[in-house]
N, CA, C and O atoms as CSV, one atom per row, in Angstrom:
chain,resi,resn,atom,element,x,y,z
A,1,UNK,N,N,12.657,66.716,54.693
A,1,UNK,CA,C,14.022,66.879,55.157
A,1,UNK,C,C,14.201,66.026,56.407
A,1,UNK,O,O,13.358,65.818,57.279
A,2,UNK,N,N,15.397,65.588,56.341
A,2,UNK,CA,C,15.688,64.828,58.065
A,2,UNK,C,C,16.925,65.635,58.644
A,2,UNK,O,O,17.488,66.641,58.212
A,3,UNK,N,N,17.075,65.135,59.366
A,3,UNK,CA,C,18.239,65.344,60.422
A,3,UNK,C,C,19.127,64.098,60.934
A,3,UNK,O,O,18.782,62.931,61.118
A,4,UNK,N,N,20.678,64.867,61.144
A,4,UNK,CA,C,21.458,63.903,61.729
A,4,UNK,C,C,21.439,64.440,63.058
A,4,UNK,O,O,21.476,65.671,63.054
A,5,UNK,N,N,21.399,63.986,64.038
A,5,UNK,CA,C,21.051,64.595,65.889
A,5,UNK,C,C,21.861,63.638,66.557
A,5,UNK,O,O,21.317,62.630,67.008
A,6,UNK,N,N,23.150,63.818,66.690
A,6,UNK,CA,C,24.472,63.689,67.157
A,6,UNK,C,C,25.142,64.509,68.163
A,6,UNK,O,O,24.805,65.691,68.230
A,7,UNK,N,N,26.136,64.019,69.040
A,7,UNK,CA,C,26.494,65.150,69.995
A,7,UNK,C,C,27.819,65.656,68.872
A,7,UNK,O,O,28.282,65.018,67.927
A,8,UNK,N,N,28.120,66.735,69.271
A,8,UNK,CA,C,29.527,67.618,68.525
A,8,UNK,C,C,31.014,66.360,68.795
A,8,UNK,O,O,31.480,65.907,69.840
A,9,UNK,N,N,31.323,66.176,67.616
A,9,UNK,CA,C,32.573,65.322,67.544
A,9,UNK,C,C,31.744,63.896,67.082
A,9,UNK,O,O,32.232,62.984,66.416
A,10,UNK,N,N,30.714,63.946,67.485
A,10,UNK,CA,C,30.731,62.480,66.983
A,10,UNK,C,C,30.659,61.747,64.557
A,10,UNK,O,O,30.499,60.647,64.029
A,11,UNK,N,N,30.785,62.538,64.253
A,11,UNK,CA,C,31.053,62.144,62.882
A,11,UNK,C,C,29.618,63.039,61.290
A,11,UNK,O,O,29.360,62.887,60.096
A,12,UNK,N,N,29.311,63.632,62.115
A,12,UNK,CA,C,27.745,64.501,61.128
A,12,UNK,C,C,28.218,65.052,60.155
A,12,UNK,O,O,27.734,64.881,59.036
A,13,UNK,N,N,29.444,65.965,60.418
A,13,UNK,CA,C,29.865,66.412,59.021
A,13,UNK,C,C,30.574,65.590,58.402
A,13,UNK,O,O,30.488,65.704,57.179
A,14,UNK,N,N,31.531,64.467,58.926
A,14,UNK,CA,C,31.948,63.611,58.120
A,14,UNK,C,C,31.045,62.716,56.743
A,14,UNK,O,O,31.314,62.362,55.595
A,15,UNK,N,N,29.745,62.627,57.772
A,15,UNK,CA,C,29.278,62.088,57.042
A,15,UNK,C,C,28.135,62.553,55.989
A,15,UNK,O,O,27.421,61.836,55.287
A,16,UNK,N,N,28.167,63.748,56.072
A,16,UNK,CA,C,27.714,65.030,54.741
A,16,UNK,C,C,28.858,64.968,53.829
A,16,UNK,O,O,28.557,64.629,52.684
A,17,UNK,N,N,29.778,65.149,53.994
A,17,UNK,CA,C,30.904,65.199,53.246
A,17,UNK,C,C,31.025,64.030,52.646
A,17,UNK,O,O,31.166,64.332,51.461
A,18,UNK,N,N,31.061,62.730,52.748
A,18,UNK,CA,C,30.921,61.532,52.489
A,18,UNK,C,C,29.236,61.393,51.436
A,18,UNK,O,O,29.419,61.183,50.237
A,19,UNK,N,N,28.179,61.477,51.774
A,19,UNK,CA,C,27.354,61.975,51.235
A,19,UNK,C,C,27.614,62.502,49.859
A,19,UNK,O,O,27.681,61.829,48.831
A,20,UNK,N,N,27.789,64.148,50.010
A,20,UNK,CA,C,28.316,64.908,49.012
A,20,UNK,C,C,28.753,64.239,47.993
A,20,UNK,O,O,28.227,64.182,46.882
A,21,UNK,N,N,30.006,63.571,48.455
A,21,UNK,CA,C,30.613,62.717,47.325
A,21,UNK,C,C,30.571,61.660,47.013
A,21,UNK,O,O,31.401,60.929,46.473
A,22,UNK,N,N,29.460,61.496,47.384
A,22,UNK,CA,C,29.001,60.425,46.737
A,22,UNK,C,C,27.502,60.699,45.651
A,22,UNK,O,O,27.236,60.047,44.642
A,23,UNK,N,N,26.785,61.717,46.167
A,23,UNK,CA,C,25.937,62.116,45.530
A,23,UNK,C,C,26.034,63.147,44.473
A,23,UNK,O,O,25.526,62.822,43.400
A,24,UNK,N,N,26.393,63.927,44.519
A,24,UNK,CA,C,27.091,65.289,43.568
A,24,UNK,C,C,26.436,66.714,44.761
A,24,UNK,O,O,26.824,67.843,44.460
A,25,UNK,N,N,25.774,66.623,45.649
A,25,UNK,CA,C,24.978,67.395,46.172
A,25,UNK,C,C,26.075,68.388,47.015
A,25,UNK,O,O,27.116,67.824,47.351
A,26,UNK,N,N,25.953,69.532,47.309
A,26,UNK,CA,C,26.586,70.639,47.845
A,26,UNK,C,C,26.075,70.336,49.618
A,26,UNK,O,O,25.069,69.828,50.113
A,27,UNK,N,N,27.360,70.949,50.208
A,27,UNK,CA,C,26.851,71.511,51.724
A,27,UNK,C,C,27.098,72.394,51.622
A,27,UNK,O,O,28.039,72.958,51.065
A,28,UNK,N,N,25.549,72.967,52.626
A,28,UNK,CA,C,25.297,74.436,52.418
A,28,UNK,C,C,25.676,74.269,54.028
A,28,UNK,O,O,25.255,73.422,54.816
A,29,UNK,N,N,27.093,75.922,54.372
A,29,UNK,CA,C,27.701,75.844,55.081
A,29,UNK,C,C,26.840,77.706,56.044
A,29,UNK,O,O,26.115,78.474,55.411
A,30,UNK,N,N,27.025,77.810,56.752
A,30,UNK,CA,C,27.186,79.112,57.441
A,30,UNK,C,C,27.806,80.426,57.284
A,30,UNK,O,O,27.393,81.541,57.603
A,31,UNK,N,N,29.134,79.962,56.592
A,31,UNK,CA,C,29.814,80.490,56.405
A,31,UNK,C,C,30.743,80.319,55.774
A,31,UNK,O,O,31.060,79.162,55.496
A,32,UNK,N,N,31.664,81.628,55.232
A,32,UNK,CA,C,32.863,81.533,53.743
A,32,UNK,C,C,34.166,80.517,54.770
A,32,UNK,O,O,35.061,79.736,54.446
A,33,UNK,N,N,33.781,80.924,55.773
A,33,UNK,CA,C,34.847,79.869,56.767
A,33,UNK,C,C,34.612,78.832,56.882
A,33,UNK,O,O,35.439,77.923,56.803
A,34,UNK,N,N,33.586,78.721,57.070
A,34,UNK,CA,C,33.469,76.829,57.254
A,34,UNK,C,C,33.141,75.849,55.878
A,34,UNK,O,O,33.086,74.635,55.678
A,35,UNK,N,N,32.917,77.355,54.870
A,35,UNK,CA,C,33.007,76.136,53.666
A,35,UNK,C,C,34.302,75.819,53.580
A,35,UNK,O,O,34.476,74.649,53.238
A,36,UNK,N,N,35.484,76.574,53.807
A,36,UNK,CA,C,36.657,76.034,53.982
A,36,UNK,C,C,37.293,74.947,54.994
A,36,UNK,O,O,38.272,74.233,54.774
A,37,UNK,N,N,36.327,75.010,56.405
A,37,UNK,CA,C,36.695,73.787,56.657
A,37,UNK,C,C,36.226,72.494,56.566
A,37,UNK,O,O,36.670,71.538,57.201
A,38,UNK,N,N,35.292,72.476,55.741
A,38,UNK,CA,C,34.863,71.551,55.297
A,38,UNK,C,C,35.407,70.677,54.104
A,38,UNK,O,O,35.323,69.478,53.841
A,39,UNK,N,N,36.079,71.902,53.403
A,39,UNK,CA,C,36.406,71.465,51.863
A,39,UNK,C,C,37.848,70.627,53.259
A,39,UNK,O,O,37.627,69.470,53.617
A,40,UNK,N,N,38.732,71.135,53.661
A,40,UNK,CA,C,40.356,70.800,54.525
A,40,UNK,C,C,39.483,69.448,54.898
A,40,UNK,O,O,39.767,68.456,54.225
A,41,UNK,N,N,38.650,69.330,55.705
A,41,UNK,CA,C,37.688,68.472,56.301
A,41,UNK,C,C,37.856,66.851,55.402
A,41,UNK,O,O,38.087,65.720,55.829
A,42,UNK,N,N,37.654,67.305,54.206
A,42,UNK,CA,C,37.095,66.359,52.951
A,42,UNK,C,C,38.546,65.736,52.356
A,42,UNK,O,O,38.513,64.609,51.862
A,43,UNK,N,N,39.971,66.566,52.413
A,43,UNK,CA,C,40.768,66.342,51.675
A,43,UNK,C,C,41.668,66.118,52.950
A,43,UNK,O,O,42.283,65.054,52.881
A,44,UNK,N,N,41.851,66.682,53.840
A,44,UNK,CA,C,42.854,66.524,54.599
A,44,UNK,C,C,42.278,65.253,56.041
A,44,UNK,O,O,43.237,64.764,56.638
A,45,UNK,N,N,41.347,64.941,56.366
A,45,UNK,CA,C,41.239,64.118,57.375
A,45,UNK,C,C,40.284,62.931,56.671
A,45,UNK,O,O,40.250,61.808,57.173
A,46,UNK,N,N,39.526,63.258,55.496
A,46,UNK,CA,C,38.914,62.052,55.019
A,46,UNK,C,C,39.654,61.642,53.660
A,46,UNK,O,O,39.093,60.837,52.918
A,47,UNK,N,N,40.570,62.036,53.408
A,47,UNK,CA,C,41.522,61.809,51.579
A,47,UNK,C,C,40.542,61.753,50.897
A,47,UNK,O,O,40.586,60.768,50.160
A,48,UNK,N,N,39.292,62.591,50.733
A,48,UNK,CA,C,38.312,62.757,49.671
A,48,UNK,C,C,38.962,63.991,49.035
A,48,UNK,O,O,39.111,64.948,49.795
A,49,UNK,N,N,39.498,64.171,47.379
A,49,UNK,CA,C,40.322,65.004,46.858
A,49,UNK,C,C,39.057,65.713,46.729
A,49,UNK,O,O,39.000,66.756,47.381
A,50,UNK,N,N,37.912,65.364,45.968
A,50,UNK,CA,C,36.939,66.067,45.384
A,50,UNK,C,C,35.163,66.046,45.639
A,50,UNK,O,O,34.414,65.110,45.359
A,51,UNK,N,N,34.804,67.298,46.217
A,51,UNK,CA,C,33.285,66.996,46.889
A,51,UNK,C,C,33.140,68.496,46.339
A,51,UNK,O,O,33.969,69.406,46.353
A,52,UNK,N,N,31.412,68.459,45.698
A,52,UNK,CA,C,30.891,69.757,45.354
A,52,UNK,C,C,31.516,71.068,46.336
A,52,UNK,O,O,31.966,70.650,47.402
A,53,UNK,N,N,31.600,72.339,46.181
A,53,UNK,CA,C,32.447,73.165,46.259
A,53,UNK,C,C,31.151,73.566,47.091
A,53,UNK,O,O,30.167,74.018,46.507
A,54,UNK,N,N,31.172,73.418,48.234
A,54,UNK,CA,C,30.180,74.087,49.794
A,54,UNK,C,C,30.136,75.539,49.311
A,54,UNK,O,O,31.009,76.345,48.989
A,55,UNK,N,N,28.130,75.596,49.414
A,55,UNK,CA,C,27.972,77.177,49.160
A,55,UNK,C,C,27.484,77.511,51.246
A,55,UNK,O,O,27.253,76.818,52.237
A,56,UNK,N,N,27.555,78.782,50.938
A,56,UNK,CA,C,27.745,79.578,52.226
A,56,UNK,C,C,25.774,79.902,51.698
A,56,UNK,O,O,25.302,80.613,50.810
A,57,UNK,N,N,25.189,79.111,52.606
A,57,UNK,CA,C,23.406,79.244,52.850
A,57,UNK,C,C,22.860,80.672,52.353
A,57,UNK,O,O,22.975,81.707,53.009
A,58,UNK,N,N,22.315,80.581,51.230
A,58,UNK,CA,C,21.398,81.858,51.329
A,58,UNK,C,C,20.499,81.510,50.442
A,58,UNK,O,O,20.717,80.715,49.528
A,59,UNK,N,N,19.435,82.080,50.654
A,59,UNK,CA,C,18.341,81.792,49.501
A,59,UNK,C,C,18.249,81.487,48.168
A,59,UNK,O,O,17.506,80.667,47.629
A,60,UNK,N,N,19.304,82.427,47.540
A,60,UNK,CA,C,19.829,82.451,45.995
A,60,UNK,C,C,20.776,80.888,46.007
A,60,UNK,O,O,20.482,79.941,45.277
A,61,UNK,N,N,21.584,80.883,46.691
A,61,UNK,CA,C,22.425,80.000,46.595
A,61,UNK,C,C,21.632,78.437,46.841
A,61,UNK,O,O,21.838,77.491,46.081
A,62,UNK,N,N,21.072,78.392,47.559
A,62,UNK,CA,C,20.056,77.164,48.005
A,62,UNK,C,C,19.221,77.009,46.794
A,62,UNK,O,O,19.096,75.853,46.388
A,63,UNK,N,N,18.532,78.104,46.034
A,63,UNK,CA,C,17.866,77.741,45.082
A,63,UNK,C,C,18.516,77.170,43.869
A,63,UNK,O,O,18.182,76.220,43.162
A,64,UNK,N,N,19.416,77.897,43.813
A,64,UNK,CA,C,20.371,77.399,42.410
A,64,UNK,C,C,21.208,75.926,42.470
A,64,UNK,O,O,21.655,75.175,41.602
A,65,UNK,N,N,21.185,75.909,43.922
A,65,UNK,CA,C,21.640,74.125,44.060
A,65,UNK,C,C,20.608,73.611,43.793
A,65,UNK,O,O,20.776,73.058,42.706
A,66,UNK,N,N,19.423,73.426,44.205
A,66,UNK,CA,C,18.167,72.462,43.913
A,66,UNK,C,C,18.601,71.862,45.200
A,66,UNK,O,O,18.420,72.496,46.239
A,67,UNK,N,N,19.072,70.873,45.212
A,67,UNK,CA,C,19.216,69.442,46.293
A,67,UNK,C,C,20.421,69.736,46.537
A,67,UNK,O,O,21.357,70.088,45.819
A,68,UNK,N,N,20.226,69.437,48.352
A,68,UNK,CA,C,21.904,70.068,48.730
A,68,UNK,C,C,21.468,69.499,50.597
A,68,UNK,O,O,20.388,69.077,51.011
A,69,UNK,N,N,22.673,69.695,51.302
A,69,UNK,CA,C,22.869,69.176,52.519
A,69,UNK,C,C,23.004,70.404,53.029
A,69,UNK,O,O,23.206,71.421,52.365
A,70,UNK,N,N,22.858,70.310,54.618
A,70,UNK,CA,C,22.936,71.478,55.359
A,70,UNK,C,C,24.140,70.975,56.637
A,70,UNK,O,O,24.028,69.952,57.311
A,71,UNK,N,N,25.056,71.794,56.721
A,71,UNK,CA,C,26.015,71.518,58.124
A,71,UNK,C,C,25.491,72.363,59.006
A,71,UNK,O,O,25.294,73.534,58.681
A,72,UNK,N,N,25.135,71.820,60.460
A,72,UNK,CA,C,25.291,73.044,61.296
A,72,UNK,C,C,24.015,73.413,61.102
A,72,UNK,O,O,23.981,74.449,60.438
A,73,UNK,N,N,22.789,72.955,61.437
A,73,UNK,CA,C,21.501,73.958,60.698
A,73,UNK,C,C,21.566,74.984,61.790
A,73,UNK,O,O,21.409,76.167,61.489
A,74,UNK,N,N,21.735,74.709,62.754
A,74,UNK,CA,C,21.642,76.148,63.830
A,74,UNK,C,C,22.537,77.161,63.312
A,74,UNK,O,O,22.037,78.239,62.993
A,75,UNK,N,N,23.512,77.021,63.207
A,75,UNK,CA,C,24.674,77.974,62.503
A,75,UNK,C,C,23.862,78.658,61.722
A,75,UNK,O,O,23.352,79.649,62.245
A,76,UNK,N,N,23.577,78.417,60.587
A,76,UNK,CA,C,22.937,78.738,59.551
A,76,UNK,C,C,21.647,79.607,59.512
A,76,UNK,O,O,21.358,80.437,58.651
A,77,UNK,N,N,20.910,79.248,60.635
A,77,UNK,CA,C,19.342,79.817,60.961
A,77,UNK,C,C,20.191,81.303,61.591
A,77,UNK,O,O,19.937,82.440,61.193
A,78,UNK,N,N,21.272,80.942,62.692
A,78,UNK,CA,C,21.445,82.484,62.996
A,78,UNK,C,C,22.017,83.079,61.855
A,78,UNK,O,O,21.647,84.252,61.800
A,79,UNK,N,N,22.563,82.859,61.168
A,79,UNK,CA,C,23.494,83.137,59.865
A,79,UNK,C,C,22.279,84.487,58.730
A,79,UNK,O,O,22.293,85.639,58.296
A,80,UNK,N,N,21.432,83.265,58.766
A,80,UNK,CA,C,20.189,83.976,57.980
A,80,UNK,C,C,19.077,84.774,58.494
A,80,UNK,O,O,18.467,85.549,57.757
A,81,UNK,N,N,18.732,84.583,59.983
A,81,UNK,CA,C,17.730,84.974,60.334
A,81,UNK,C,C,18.043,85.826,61.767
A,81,UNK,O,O,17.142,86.116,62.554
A,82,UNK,N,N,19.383,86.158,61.965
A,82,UNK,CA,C,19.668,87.017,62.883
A,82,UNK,C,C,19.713,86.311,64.453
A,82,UNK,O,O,19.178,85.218,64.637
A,83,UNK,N,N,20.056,86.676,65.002
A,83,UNK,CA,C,19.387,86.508,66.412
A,83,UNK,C,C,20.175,85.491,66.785
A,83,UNK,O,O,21.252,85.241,66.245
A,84,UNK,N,N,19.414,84.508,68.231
A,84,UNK,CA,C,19.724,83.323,68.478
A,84,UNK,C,C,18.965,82.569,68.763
A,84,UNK,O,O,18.588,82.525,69.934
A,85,UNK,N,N,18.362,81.532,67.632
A,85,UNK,CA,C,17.389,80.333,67.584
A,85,UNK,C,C,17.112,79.866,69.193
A,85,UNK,O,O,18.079,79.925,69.952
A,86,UNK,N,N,16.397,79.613,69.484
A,86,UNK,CA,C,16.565,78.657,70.854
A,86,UNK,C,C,15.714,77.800,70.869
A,86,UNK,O,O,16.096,76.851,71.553
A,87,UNK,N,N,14.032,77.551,70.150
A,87,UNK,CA,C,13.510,76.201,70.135
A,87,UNK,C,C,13.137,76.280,68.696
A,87,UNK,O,O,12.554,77.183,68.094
A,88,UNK,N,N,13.800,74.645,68.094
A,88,UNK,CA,C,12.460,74.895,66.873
A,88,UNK,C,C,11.360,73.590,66.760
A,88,UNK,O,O,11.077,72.994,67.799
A,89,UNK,N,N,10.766,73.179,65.499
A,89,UNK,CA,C,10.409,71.838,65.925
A,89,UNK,C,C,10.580,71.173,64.298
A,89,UNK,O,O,10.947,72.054,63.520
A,90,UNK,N,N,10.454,70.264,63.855
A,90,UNK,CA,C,10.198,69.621,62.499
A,90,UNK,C,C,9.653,68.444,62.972
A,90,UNK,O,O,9.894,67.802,63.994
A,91,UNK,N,N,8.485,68.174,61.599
A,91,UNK,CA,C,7.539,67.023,61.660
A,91,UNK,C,C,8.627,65.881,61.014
A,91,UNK,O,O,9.523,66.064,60.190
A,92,UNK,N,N,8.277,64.856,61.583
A,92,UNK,CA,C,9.389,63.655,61.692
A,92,UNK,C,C,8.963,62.779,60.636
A,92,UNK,O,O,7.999,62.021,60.749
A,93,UNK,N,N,9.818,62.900,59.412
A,93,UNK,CA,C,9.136,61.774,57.789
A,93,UNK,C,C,9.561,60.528,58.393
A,93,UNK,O,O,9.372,59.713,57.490
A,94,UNK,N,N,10.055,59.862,59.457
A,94,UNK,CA,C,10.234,58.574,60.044
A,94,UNK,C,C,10.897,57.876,58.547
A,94,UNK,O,O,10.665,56.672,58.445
A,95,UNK,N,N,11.645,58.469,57.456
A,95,UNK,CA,C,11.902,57.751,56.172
A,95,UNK,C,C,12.769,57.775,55.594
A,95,UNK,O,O,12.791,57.428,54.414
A,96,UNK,N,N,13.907,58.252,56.331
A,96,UNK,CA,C,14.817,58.874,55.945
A,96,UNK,C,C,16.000,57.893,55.010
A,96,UNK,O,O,16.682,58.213,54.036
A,97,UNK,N,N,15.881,56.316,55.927
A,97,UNK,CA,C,16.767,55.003,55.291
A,97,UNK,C,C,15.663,54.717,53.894
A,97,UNK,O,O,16.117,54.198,52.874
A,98,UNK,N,N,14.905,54.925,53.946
A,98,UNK,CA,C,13.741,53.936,52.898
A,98,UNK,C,C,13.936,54.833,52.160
A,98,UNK,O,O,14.541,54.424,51.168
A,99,UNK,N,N,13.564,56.740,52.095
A,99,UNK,CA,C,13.151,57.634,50.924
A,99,UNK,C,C,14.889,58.058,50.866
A,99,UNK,O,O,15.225,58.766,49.917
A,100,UNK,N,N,15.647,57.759,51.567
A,100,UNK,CA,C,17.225,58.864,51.252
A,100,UNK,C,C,18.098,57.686,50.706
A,100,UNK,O,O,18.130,57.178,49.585
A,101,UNK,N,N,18.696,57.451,51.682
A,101,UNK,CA,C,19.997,56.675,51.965
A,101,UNK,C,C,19.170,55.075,50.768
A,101,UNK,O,O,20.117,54.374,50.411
A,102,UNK,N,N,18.520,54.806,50.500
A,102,UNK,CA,C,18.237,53.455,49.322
A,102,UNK,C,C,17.939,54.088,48.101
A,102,UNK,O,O,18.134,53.367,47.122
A,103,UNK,N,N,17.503,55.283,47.855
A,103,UNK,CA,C,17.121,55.552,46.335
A,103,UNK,C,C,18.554,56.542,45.343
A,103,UNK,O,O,18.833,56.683,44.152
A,104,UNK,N,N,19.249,57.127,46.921
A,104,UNK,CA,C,20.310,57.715,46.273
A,104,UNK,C,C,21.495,57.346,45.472
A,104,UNK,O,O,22.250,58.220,45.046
């Protein structure tokens, strides 16, 4: 898995959403709310009419997508795992242009 590590406003979900539709792949959202603003997101500020229908993160739902995008992973970790995250870490595939963005 990689990451987009952007400050807030600068374009991350745009460019999941963009993604999405281009790939067939779902964003897995936080919440029944923000899959809605994501879908407004997709149609109303990017004129993308049609992008997989954002599931709201949960185990069942993640499994039954197979391959899918994540908005917001912090959102989501409290979403699922209670509480409030404050450090995590992930090992860095340094591959993300070579294994993602060229084979997709």
């Amino acid at each position: 898995m990689n990451f987009l590590y952007q400050q807030r406003g600068t374009g991350k979900t745009s460019f999941l959403i963009k993604e999405s539709a281009r790939t067939g792949y779902p964003i897995a959202v936080a919440t029944p709310q923000y899959a809605m603003i994501v879908k407004d997101k997709a149609k109303y500020e990017l004129g993308i009419d049609t992008i997989p229908e954002p599931i709201v993160a949960s185990k069942e739902n993640c499994e039954k997508a197979g391959k899918y995008f994540i908005d917001e992973v912090g959102l989501v970790l409290e979403e699922i795992l209670g509480g409030h995250p404050l450090l995590g870490s992930m090992s860095d595939d340094g591959d993300f242009v070579e294994n993602y963005l060229m084979k997709e």
